[in-house]
Backbone bond lengths (Angstrom), bond angles and torsions (degrees), N, CA, C in turn:
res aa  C-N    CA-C-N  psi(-1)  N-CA   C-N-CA  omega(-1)  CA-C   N-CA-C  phi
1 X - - - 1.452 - - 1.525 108.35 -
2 X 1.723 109.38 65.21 1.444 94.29 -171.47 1.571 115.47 -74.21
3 X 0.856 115.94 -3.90 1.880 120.37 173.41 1.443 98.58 -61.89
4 X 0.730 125.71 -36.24 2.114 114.95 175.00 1.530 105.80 -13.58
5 X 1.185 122.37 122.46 1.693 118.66 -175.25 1.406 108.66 -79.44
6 X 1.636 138.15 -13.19 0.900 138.29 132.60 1.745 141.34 -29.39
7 X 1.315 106.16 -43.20 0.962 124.61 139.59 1.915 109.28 107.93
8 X 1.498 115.57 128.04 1.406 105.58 -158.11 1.707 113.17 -67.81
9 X 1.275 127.06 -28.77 1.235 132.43 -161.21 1.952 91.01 -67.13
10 X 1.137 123.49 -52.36 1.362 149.55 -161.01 1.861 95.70 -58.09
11 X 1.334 121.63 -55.27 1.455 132.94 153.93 0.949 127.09 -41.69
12 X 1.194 119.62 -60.55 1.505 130.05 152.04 1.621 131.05 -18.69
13 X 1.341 112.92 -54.22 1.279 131.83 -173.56 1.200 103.54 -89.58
14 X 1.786 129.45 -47.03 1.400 111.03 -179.39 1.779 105.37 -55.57
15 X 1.214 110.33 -66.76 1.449 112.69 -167.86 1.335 107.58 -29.10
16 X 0.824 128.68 -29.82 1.806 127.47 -170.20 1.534 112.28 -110.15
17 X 1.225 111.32 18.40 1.587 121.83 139.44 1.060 114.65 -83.58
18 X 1.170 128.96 161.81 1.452 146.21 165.33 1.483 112.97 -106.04
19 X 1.137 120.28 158.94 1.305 123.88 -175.72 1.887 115.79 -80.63
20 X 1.652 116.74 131.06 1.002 115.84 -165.53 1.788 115.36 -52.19
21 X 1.671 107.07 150.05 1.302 98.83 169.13 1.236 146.65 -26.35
22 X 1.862 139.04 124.64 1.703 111.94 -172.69 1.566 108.79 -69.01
23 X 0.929 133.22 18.79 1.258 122.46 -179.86 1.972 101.21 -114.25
24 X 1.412 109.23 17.28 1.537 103.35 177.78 1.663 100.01 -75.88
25 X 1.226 99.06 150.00 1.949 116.92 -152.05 1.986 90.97 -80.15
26 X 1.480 119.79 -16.01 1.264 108.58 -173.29 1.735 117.15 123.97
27 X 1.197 109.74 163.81 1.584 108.32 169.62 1.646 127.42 -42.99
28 X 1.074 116.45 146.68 1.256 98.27 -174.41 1.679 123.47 -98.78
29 X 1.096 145.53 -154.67 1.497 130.16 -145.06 1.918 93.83 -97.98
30 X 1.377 116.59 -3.18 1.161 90.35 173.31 1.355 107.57 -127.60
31 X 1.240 106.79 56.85 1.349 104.49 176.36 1.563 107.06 -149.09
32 X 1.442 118.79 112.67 1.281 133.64 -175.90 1.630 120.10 -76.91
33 X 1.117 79.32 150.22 2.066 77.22 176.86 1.457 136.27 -79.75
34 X 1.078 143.35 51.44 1.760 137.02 -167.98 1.287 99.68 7.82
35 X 0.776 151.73 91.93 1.503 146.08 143.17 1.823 112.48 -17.05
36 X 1.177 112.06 -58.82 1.178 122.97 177.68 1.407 140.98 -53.63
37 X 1.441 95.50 -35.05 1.540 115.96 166.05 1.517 137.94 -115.80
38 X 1.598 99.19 100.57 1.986 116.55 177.23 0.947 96.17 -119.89
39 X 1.038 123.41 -172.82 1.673 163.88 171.02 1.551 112.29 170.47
40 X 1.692 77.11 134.64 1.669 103.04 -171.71 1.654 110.85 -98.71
41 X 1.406 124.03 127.99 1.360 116.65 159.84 1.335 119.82 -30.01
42 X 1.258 140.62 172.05 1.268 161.84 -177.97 0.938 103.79 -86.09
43 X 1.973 125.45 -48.42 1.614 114.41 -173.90 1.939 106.08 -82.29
44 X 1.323 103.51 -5.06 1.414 107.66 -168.95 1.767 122.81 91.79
45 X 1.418 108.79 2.42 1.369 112.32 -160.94 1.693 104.61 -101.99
46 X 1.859 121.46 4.58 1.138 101.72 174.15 1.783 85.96 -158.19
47 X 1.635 99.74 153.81 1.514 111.28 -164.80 1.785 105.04 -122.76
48 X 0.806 104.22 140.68 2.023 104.81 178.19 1.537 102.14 -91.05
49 X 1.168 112.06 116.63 1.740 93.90 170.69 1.806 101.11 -131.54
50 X 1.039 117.97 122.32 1.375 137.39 167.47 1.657 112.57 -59.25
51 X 1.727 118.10 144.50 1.472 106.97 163.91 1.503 87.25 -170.93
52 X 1.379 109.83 141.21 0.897 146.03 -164.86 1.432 120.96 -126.25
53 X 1.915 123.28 134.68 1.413 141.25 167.17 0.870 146.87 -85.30
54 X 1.436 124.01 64.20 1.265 133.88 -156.00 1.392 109.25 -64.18
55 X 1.747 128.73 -5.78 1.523 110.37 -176.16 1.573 131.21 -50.63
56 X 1.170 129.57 0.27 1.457 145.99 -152.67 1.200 109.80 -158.94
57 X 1.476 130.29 155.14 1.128 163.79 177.56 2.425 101.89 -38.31
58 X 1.465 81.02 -59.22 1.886 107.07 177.80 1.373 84.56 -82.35
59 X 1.439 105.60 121.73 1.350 116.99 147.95 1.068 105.67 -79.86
60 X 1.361 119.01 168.88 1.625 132.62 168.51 1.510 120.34 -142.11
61 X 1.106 134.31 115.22 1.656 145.01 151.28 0.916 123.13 -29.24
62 X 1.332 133.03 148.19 1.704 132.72 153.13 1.644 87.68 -147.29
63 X 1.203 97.99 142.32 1.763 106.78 -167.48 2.177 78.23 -129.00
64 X 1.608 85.60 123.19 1.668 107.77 168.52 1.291 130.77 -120.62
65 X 1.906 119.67 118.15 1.115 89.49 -152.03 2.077 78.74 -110.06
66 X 1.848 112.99 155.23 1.607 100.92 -154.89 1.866 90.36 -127.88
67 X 0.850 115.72 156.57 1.688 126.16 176.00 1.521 105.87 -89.61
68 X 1.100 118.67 175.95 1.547 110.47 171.87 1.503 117.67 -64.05
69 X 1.457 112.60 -35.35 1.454 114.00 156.81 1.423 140.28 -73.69
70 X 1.301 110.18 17.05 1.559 137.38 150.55 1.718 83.01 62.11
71 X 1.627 80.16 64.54 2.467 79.09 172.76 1.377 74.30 -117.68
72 X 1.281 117.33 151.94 1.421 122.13 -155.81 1.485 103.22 -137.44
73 X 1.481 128.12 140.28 1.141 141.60 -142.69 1.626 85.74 -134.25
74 X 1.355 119.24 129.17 1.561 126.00 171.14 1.306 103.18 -102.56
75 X 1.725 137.03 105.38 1.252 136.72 163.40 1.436 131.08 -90.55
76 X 1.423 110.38 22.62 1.514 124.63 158.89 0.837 123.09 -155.33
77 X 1.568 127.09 76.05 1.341 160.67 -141.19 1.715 92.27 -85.39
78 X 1.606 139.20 136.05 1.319 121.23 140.77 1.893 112.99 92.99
79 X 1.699 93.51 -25.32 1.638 95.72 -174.04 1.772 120.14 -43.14
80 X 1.263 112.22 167.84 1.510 105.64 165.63 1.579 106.81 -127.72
81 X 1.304 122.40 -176.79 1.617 114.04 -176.80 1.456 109.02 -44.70
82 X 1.188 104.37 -49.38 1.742 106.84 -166.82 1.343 109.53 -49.40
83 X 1.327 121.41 -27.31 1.581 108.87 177.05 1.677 99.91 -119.48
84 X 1.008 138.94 -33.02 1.532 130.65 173.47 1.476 112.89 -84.70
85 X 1.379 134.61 20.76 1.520 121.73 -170.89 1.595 94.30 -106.72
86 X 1.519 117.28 25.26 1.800 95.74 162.83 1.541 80.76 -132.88
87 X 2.007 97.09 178.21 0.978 100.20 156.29 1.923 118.91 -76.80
88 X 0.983 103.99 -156.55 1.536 119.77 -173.35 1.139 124.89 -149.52
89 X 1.432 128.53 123.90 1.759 134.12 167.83 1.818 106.21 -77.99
90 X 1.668 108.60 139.59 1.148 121.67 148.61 1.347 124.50 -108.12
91 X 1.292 97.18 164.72 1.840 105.33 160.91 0.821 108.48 -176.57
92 X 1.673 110.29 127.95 1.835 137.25 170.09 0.920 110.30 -65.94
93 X 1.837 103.87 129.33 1.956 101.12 167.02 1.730 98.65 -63.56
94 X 1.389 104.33 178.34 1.736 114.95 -173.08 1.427 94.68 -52.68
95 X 1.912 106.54 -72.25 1.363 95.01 -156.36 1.900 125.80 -54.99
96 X 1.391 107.13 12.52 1.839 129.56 -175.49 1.770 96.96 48.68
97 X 1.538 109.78 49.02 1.541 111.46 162.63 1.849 112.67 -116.17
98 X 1.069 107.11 30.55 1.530 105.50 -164.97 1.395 89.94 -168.56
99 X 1.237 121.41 118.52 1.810 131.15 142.99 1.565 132.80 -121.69
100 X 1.372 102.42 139.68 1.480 116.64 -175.23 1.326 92.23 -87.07
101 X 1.429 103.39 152.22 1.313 118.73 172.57 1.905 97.63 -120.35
102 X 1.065 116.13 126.07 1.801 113.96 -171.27 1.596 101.85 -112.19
103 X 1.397 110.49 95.68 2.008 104.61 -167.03 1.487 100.79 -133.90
104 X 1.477 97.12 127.43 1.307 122.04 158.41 1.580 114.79 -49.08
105 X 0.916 116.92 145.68 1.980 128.84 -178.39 1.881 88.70 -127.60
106 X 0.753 142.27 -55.49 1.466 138.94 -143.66 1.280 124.01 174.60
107 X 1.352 148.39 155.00 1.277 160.36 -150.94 2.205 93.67 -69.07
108 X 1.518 86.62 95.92 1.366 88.02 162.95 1.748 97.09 96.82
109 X 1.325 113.57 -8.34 1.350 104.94 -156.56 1.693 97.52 -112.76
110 X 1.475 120.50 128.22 1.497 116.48 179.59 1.616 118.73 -137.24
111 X 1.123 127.42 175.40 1.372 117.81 -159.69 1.494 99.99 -170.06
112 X 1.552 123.37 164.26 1.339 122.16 -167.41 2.170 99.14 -135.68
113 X 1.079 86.55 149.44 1.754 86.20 177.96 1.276 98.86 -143.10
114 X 1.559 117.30 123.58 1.716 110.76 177.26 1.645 84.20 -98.24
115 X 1.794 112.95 178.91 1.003 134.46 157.64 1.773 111.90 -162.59
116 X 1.187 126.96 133.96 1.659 156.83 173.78 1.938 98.60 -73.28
117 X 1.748 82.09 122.11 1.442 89.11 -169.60 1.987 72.71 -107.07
118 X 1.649 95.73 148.08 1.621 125.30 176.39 1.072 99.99 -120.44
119 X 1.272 165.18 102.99 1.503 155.57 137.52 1.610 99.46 111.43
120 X 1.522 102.00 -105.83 1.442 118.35 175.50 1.762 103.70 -125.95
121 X 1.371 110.04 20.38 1.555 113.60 167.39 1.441 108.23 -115.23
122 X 1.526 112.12 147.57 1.385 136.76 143.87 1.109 130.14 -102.03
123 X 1.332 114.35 140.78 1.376 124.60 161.66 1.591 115.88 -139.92
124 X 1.358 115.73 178.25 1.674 116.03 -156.66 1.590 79.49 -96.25
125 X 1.736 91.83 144.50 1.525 102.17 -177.21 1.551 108.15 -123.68
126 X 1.315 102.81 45.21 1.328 105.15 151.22 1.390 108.83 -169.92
127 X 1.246 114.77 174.89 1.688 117.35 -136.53 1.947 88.29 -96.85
128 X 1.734 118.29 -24.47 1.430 118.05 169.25 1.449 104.52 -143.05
129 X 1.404 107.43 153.62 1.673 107.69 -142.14 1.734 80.07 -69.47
130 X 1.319 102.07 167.35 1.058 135.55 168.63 1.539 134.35 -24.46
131 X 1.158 103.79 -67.74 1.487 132.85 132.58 1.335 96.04 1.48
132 X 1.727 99.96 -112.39 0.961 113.27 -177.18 1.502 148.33 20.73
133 X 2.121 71.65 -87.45 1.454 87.20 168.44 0.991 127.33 -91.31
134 X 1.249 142.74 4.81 1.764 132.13 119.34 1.122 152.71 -6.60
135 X 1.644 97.28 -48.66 1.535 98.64 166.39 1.324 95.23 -107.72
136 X 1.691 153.47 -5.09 1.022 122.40 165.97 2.254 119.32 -62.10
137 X 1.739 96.80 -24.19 1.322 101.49 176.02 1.812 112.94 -57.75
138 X 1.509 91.08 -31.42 1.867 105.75 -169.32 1.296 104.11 -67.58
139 X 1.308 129.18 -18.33 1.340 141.19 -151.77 1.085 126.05 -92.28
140 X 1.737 86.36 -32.15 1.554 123.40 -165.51 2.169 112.64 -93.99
141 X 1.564 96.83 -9.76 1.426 126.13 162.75 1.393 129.27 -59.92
142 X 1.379 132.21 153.00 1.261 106.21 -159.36 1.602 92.02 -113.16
143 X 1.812 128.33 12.37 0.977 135.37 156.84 1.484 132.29 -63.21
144 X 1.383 96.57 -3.63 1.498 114.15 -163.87 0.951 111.09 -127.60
145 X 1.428 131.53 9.39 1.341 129.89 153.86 1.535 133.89 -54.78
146 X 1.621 117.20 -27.32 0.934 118.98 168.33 1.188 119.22 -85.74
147 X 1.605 118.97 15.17 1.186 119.60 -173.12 1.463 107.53 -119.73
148 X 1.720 118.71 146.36 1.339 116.22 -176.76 1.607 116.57 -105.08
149 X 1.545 100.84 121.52 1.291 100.60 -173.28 1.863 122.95 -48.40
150 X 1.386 89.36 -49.48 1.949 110.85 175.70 2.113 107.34 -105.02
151 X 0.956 92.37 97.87 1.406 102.98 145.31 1.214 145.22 -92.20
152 X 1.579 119.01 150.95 1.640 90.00 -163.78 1.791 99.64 -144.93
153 X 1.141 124.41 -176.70 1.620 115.97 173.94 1.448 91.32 75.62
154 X 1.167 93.73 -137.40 1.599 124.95 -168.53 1.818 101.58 -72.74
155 X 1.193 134.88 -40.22 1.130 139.58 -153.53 1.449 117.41 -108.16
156 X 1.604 100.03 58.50 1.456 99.06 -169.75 1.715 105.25 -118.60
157 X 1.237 76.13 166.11 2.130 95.21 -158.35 1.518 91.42 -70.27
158 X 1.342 106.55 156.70 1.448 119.45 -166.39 1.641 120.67 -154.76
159 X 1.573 131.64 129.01 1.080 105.50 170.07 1.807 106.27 77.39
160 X 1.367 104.47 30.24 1.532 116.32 -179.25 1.954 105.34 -97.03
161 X 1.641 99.62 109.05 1.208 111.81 -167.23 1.856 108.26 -128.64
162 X 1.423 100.84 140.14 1.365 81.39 157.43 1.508 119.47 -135.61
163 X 0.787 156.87 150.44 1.700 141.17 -169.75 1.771 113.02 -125.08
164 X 1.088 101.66 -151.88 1.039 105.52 -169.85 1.517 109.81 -141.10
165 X 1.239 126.50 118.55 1.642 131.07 -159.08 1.840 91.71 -79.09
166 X 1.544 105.89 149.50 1.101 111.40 -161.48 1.387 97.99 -89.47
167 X 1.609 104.50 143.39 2.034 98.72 179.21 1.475 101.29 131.75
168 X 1.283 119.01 20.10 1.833 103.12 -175.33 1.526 106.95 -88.37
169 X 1.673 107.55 -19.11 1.256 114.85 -169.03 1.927 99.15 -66.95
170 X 0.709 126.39 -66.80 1.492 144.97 -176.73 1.975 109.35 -86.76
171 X 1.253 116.79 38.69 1.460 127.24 174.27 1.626 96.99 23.38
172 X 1.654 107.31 79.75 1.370 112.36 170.77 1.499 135.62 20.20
173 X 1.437 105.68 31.62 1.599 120.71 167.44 1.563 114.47 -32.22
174 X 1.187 120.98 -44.50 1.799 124.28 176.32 1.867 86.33 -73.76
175 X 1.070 160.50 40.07 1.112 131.40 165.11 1.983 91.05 -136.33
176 X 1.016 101.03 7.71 1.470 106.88 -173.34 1.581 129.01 42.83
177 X 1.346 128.22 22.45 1.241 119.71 -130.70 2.028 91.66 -115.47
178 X 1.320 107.86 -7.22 1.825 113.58 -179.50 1.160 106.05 39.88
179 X 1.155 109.45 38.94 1.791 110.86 131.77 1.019 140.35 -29.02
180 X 1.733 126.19 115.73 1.755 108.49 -175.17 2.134 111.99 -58.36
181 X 1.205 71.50 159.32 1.751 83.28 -179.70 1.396 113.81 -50.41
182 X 1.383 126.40 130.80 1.457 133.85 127.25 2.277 82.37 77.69
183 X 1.781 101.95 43.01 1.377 97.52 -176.87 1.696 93.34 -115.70
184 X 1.142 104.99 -47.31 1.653 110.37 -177.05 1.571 145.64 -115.33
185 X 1.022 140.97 98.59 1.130 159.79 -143.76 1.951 98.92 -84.02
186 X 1.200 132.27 81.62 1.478 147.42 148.82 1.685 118.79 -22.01
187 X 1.466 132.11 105.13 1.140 126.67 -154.28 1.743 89.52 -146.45
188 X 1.835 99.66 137.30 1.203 118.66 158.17 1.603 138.19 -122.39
189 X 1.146 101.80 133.57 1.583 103.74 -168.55 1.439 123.45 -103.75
190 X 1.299 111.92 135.07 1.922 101.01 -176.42 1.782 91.09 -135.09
191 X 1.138 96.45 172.50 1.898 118.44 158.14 1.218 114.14 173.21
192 X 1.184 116.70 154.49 1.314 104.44 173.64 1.796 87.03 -138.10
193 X 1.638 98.84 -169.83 1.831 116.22 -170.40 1.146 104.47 -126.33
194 X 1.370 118.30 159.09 1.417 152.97 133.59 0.799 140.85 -65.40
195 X 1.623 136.77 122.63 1.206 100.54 167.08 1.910 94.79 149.70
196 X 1.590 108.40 100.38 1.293 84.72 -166.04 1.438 122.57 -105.38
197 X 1.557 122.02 20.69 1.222 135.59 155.87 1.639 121.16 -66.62
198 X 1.087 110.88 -40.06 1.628 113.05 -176.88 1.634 102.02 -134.88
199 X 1.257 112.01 126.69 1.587 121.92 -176.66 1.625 104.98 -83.57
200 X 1.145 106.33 129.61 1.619 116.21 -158.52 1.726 87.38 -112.01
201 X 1.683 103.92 152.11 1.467 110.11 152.21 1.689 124.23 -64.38
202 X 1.622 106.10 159.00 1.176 107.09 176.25 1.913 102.46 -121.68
203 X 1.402 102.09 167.97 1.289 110.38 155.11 1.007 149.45 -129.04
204 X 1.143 151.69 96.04 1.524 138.04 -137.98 1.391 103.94 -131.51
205 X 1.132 114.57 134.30 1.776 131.82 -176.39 1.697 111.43 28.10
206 X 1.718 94.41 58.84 2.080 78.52 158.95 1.427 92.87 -109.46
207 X 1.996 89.21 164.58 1.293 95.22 -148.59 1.576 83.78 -113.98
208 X 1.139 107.46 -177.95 1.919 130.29 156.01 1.468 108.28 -163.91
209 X 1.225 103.68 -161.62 1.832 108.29 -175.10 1.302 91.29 -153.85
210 X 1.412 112.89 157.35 1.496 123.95 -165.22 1.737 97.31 -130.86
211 X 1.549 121.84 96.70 1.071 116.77 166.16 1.405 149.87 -66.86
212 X 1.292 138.29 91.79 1.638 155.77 -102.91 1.680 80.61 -85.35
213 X 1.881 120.59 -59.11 1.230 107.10 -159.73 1.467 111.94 -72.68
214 X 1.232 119.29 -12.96 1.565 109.16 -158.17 1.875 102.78 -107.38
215 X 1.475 104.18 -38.95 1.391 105.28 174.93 1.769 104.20 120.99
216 X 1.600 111.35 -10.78 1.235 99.63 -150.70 1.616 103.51 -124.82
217 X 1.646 136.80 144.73 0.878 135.34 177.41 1.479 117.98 -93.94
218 X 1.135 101.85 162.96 1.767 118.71 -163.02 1.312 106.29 -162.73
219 X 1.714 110.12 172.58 1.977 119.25 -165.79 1.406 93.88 -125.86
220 X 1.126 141.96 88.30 1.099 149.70 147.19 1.459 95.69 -6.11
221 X 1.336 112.17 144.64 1.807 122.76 170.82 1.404 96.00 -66.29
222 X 1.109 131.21 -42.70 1.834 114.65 -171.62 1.157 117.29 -75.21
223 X 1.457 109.99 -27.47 1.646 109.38 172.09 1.608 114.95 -73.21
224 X 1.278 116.39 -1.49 1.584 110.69 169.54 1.302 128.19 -67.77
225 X 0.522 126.71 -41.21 2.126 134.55 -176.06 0.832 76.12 -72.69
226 X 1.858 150.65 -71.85 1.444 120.37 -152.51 1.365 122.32 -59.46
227 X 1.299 104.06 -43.02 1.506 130.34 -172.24 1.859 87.26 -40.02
228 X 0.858 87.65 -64.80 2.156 99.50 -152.91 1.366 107.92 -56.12
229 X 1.443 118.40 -4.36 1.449 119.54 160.67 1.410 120.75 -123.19
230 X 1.112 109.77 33.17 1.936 124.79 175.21 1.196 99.58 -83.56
231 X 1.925 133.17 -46.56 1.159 104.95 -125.22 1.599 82.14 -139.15
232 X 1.725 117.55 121.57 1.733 147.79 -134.56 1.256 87.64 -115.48
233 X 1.421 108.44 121.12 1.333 109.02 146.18 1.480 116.99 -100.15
234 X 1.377 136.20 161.30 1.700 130.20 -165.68 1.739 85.30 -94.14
235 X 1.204 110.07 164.86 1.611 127.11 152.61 1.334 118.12 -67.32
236 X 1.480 88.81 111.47 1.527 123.79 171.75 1.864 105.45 -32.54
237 X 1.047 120.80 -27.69 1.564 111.70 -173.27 1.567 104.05 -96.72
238 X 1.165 124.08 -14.96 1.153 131.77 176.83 1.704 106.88 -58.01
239 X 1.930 103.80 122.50 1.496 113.77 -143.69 2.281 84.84 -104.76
């Protein structure tokens, strides 16, 4: 989805950082803490704390994740507004060895970042954020053939999101599906178009799952019937 107004090259490069040393000393003096926004692991042994730079017009993020000895882990090393100017949702798989990062890019615009907790370190556990590779799996569908990855002119993709299906805390118990533990990560995809010369498809909530041990995504048999009515084409007479 290189139309992301964020921009794909920019994605690219974070993902293939690693997360700063645990021994980085912390935010630096102009950057305050949200008060409002943590999240605690499950075992209790690591905390999310957000802080933010108000010196300028662009705010900017730094999402910290800290041990009980507050050795502090930087998990968005390098960002620029386009990807650090919101805040951000997490959530720990059970066993608190895997976190989503759930971040806004822009009005309508959303994106996913996993990262692999080692001890009291993180780093990004996959080679392009998450996101990403989501809709490159969607892409890779034979539902999506009638669909254009790059649009351009008037007919450009819009409102390109992906989230995160609710249930990681409790291995998607509302989805009934007895999944082994802390194996698969539940993902939803939408977008819709622009563009009022040529009526473009939309997509709204197809799903897949992103499997933690193997690396690779797949459609669960129950997520099919939904799947096959996510994704809109407009009426053909529509001028």
């Amino acid at each position: 989805m290189s139309d992301y107004r964020f921009g794909k090259a920019a994605l690219l490069l974070l993902a293939c950082l690693a997360a700063a040393p645990a021994g980085a000393a912390g935010p630096g003096s102009k950057f305050k803490r949200v008060a409002d926004e943590k999240s605690t692991s499950p075992d209790g042994q690591v905390r999310i704390e957000q802080y933010v730079d108000k010196s300028s017009d662009d705010w900017v993020y730094q999402f910290w994740a800290f041990d009980p000895k507050r050795r502090g882990v930087l998990l968005n090393p390098g960002e620029n507004t386009d990807l650090a100017g919101y805040r951000a949702g997490f959530r720990f798989s059970p066993d608190s060895q895997w976190l989503v990062r759930m971040q806004k890019t822009g009005a309508g615009f959303h994106t996913l970042f996993l990262y692999r907790r080692s001890g009291h370190q993180f780093a990004a556990a996959t080679a392009k954020p998450l996101g990403e590779l989501a809709w490159d799996y969607f892409y890779s569908q034979p539902v999506a053939r009638e669909i254009k990855r790059e649009a351009k002119d008037h007919d450009s993709l819009s409102h390109v999101q992906v989230h995160l299906i609710k249930g990681l805390e409790d291995n998607y118990a509302a989805l009934k599906q007895h999944w082994p533990p802390n194996r698969y990560i539940a993902l939803s995809l939408n977008f819709d178009a622009q563009g009022e010369e040529t009526p473009l498809p939309w997509v709204e909530d197809w799903r897949c799952v992103y499997d933690l041990k193997t690396g690779e995504f797949s459609i669960p048999p129950a997520f099919a019937g939904h799947n096959a009515k996510t994704v809109n084409f407009p009426d053909p007479a529509r001028k």
